[in-house]
C-alpha positions in Angstrom: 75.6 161.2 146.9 77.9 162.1 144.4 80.3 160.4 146.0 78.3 157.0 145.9 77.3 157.5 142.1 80.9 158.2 140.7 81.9 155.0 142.6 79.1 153.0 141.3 80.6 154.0 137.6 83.8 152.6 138.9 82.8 149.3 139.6 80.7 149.5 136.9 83.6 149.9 134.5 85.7 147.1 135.8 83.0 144.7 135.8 82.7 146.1 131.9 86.8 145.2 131.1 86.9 142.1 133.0 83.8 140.6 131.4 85.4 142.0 127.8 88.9 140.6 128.9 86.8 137.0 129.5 85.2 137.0 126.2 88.0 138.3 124.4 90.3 135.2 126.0 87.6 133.2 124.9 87.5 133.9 121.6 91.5 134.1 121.6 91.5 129.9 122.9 88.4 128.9 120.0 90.5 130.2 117.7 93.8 128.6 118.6 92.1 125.0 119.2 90.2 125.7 115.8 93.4 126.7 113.9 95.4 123.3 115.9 96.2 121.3 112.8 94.5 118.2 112.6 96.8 114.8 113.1 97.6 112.1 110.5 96.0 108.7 110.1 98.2 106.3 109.8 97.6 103.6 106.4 99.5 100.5 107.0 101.2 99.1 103.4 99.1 96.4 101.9 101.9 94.4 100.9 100.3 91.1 99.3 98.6 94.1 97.2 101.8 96.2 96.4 104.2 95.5 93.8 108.7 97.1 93.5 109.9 96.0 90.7 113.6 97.2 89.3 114.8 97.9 85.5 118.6 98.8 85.1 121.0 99.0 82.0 124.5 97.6 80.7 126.2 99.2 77.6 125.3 95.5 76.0 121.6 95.5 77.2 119.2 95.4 80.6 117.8 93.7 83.1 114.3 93.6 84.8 113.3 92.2 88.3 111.6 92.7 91.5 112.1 93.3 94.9 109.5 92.6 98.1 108.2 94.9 100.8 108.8 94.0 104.4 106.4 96.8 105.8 105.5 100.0 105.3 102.6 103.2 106.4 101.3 106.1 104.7 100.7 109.1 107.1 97.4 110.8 105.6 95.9 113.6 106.6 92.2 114.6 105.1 92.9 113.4 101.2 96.2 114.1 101.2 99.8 112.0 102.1 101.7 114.0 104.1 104.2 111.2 105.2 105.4 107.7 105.4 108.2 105.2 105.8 108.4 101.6 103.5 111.2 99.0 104.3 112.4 96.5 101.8 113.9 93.4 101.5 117.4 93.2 100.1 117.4 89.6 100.2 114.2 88.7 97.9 116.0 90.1 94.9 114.9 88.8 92.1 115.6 88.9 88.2 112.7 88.2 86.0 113.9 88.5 82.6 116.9 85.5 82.3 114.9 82.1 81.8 118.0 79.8 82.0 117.8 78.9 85.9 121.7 78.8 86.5 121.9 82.1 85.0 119.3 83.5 87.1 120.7 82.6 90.2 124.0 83.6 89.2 122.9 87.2 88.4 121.1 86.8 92.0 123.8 86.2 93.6 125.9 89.0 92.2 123.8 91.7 92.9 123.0 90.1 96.6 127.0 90.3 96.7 129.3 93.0 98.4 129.8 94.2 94.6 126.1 95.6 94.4 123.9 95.5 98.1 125.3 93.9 100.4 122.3 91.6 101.0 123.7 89.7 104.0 125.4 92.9 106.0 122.6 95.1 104.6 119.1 93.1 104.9 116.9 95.7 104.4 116.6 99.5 102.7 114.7 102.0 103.8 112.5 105.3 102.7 111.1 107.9 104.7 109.1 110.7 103.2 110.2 114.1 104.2 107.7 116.2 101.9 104.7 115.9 99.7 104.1 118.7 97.4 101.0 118.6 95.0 101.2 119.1 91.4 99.1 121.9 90.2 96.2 121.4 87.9 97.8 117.7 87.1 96.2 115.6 84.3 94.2 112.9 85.3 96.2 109.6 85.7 99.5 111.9 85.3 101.7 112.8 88.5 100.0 114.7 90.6 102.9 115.2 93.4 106.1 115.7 94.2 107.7 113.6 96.6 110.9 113.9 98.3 112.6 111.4 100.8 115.4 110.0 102.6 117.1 106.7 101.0 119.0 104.3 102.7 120.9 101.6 100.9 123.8 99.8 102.5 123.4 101.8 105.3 124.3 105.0 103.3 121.4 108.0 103.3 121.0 110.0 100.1 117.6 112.0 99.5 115.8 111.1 96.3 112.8 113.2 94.6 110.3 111.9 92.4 106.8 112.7 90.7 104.2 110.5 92.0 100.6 109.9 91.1 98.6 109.6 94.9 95.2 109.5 95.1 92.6 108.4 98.8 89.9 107.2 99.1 87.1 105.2 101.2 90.2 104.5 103.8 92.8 103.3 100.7 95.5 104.9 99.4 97.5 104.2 96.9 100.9 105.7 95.0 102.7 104.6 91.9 106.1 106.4 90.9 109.3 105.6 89.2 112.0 106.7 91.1 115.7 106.8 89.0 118.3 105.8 91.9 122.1 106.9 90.9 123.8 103.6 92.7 127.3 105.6 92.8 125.5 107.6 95.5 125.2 104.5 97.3 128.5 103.0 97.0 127.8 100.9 94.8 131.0 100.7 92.2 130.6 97.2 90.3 131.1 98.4 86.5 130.6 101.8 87.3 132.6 104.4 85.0 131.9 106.8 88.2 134.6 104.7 89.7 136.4 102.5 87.0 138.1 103.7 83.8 138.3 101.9 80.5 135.2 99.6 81.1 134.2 99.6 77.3 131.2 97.2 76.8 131.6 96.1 80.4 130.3 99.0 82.1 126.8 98.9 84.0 125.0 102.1 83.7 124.9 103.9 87.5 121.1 105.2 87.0 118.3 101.9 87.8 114.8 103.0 88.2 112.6 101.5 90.6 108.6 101.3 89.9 106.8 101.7 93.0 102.7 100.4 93.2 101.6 100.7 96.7 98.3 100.3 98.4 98.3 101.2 102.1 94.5 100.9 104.2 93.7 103.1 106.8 94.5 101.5 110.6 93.0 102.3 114.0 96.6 104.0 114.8 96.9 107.7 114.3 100.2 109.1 113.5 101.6 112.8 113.7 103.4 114.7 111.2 
């Protein structure tokens, strides 16, 4: 009889750890599929509804213009940007400050040329956003992240950071920046003292900023970070 009871405990006992071992697995699995991060959505780049335009500076004075979007996607996940890539076209250039037409073209021309982009070897520019970090307690309308990519221009890489204001919302998202590009970086040596000596009043200024306004609306395709 005593024989019988102790092995009754036994089996008891097992039953006890394997059913403990079940539920404890359980739990273990809820909370790793609870803790898997939850994947982007991907925005696809309004482009009729986003504007690039470019400023840059000469020792005698500046110029203003614009420059289209070919395509581009915001990766958002919850209210936040985590990602994205945006393509431009090098070869819709323009200059929106010189009235006289034959001066316009002519300043179009140069900067298409192997002297500045390289429009017809090098059609298109890229950026690709490799982080998005958010600015703490940031003023309403100011920057309220800091964004950090990789920029391609005439085929050469260079990573850029910027402050960017970012804001989504109702399956819309939208970010404005200015982003200062050093052109030297990018091979890009017409009237630059980086590369020239003795320029004088010739010499183009190697910092051009860029002023990004981009909408992007949420798509039916879901990207990962």
């Amino acid at each position: 009889m005593k024989k019988i009871t102790v092995l009754a405990s036994l089996v008891g006992a097992l039953m006890f750890t394997a059913n403990a071992g079940n539920t404890c697995n359980g739990n273990i699995a809820a909370t790793t599929e609870a803790a898997a991060p939850a994947k982007a959505s991907a925005y696809q780049v309004d482009v009729a509804k986003s504007d690039v335009k470019w400023h840059a500076k000469k020792v005698t004075g500046e110029h203003f213009g614009t420059i289209d979007l070919n395509s581009g996607q915001m990766d958002v996940q919850g209210s936040k940007v985590v990602g994205g890539t945006f393509t431009f076209d090098m070869g819709s250039i323009a200059v929106t400050d010189i009235k006289d037409p034959e001066y316009n073209q002519k300043l179009v021309g140069h900067l298409k040329s192997d002297d500045f982009f390289s429009a017809d070897k090098n059609p298109t520019a890229t950026f690709k956003i490799t982080s998005v970090k958010p600015v703490a307690k940031a003023a309403a309308g100011q920057a309220n992240a800091t964004v950090t990519g990789d920029l391609t221009i005439k085929g050469i890489t260079k990573p850029v950071t910027f402050p960017a204001t970012i804001t989504v919302k109702d399956g819309v998202a939208s970010a404005k920046a200015d982003v200062t590009i050093d052109r030297s970086k990018f091979d890009i040596r017409y009237g630059s003292k980086s590369f020239f000596d003795n320029l004088g009043d010739k010499a183009i200024y190697d910092e051009f900023v860029v002023t990004l306004d981009v909408t992007a609306r949420r798509s039916t395709a879901t990207a990962q970070r």
